[in-house]
C-alpha positions, -999 to +999 in steps of 0.1 A: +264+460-768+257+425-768+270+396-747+276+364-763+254+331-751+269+325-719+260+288-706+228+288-677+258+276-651+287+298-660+299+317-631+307+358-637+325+383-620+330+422-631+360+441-630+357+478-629+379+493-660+389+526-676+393+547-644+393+589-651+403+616-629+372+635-625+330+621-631+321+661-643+307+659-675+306+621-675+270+619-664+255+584-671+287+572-687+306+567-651+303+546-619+319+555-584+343+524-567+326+524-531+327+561-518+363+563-526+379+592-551+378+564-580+354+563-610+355+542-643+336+538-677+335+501-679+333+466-668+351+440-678+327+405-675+348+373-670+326+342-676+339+309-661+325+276-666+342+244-652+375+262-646+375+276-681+370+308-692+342+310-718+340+349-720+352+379-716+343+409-726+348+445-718+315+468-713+307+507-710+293+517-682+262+536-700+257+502-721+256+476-687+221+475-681+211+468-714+238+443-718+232+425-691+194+422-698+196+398-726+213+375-700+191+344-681+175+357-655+203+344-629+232+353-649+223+390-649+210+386-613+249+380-602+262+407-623+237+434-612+248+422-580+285+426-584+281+464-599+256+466-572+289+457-546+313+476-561+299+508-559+282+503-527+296+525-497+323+508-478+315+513-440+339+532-416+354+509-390+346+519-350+376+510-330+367+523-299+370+560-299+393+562-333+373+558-368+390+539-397+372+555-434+376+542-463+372+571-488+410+570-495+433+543-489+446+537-451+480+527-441+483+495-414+519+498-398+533+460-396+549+452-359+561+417-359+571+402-321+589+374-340+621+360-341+615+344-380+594+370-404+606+370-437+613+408-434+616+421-399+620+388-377+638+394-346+638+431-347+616+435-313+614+402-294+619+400-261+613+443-256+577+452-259+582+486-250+604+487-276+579+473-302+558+496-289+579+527-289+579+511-332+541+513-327+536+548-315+559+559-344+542+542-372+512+561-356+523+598-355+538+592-392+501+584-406+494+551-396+460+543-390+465+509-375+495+486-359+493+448-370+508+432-338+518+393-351+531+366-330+535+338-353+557+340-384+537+327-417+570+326-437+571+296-454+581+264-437+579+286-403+588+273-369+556+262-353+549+285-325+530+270-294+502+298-287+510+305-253+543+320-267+524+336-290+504+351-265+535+359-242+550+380-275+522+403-281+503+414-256+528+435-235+526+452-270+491+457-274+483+463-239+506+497-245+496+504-275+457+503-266+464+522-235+475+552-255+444+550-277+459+538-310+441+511-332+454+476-332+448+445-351+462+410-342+476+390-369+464+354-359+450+323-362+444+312-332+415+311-314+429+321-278+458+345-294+431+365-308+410+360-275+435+371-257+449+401-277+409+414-279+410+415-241+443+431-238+425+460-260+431+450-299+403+457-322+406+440-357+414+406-360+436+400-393+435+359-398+457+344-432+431+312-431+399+339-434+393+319-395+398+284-410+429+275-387+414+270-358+379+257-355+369+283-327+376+313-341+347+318-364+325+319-333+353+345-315+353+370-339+316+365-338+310+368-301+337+395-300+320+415-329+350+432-337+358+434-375+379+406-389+403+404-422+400+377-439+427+365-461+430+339-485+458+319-484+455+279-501+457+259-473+441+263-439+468+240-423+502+243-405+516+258-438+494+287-453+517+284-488+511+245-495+496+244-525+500+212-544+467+215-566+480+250-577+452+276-596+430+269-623+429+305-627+445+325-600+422+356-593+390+340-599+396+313-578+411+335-552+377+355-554+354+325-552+371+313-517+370+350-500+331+351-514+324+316-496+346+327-466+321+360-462+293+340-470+303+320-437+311+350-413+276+363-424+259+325-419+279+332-385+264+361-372+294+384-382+280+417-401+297+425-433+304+460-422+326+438-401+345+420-427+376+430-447+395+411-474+427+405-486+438+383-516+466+368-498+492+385-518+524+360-520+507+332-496+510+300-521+512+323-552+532+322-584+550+357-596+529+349-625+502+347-599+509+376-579+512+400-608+479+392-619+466+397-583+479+432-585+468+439-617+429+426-615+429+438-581+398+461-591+379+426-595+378+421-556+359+450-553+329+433-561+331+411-525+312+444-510+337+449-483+368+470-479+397+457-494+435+452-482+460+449-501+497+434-484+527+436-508+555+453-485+589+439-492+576+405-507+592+382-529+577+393-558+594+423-554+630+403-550+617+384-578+613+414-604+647+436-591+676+414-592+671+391-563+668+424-539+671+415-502+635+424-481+653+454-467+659+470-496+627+463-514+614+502-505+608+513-543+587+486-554+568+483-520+560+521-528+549+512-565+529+481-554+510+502-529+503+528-550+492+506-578+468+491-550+454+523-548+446+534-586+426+502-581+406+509-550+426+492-521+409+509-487+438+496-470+477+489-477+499+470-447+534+480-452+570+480-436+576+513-442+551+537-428+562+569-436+578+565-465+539+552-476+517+574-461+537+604-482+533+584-515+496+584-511+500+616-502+510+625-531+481+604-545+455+619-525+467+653-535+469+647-575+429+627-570+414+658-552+432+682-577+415+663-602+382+667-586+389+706-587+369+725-614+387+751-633 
């Protein structure tokens, strides 16, 4: 196997390829995604140079380490260190006394206390009880965390002052901490999230990967709770403006989440801490999107557990004759399942138990396979 002459500054990421059902009597020829039920027979090296792609190239497993040795020192540095990341273990989150593992994929329930979502907007504001009597449900049907939001990120969203924001969710979370169940607080703000981690929240789950507001990096790091950072192109009022576009969608999406871990480390956050999530829809392109879903598997090489959010989004209107978000179920199930067959640890979705029984399903068909006759 034999990579051609890559330039000294080229930039290179690996995408695991050619997953099977079962490693037995595969030895050598097979690498394990994290410490999930996923293995595959081959990478597939993306070289990138100035916003071009210069190569790409698809490479057994049993053939990497020879292949990458005729690289330049550096060059096969960063790809033994993005094999090196994508099989290494994904630590369990600690949320007080509830544990959060990633060897399968996990469910996060959505609960949005706002008036303008794109999907469920209006649905529980002004009743937290309510909300989270919607909580405790999404729990007993499989959930393994509620996302309480405040703040709609639709675009060209009502700006939300953050005291309202505040006001909307942590009646919520309050409840739902008291009975033990795992929360996250969708946010960007630095007192929303301060707040929610006091009334008992555990995760923070920011789209500007804690870019928003200048004070949050040093929150999350003072709270050290674990944080999900999502990429979305602008860090302003508007998390879809995107005038400069993508050079190339999914590698650029991967360089920002790599510089926005490199600044939670550089921060004092640990990266069993850290989650990410390719910001699915958030200044995107169907075009865009579909190849998000599709090279998903490339993310995996960030280190960290990855979440994937595709529940009722446009793409899904986009692709099934201008479907309303209420009746995007079918392809909310298919996009989270495909998020799985890649290695998503986590999928956050409308519909909980309608979910958690598809990967089920999934679960049940990956052990099976694992089963010898």
């Amino acid at each position: 196997m034999i990579i051609p002459d890559l330039p000294a500054d080229a930039r290179l990421y690996l995408r695991p390829i050619w997953f099977v059902d079962s490693p037995f009597g595969l030895d050598g020829q097979v690498a394990r995604l994290g410490n999930g039920l996923l293995w595959f027979q081959g990478y597939e090296l993306t070289a990138m140079r100035g916003g071009v792609r210069v190569a790409r190239q698809a490479i057994p497993v049993a053939d990497f380490d020879a292949a990458i040795g005729a690289l330049s020192d550096p060059l096969a540095a960063r790809a033994q260190a993005l094999s090196t990341a994508i099989s290494a273990p994904r630590a369990p989150f600690q949320l007080g006394e509830r544990t959060i593992r990633f060897e399968g994929p996990q469910v996060m329930g959505i609960l949005n206390m706002t008036p303008d979502s794109f999907s469920d907007g209006g649905k529980h504001v002004g009743d937290a009880q309510a909300a989270a009597d919607a909580g405790f449900a999404m729990a007993a049907a499989g959930a393994a965390l509620i996302d309480v939001g405040g703040e709609s990120t639709r675009p060209r969203a009502a700006k939300v002052w953050e005291g309202d924001e505040i006001v909307r969710i942590v009646p919520v979370i309050e409840r739902l901490a008291a009975a033990g169940i795992p929360v996250s607080i969708d946010t960007r703000r630095a007192a929303v999230m301060e707040a929610a981690l006091a009334a008992g929240a555990h995760i923070v789950n920011d789209v500007s990967a804690l870019q928003h507001d200048p004070r949050s990096l040093d929150v999350v790091a003072a709270a050290g709770c674990p944080v999900i950072l999502m990429h979305a192109p602008s860090s302003g009022e508007d998390p879809h403006e995107n005038d400069a576009g993508y050079v190339e969608a999914v590698t650029d999406v991967f360089d920002a989440l790599e510089g926005r871990i490199a600044a939670c480390l550089s921060a004092g956050i640990a990266r069993d801490r850290i989650m990410a999530d390719p910001g699915l829809g958030f200044g995107k392109s169907l075009a865009d999107n579909l190849a998000l879903t599709n090279r998903l598997a490339i993310f995996q090489g960030l280190g960290v557990p990855l979440l994937f959010a595709g529940s009722r989004k446009r793409m899904i209107g986009a692709l099934s004759n201008e479907a309303p978000p209420a009746e995007r179920l079918g392809g909310s199930i298919t996009l989270a399942v495909r998020a799985a067959d890649l290695g998503a640890q986590m999928v956050r979705v409308h519909d909980v138990p309608e979910t958690v029984q598809a990967l089920r399903v999934w679960r049940g068909l990956k052990d099976a396979a694992l089963t010898i006759a």
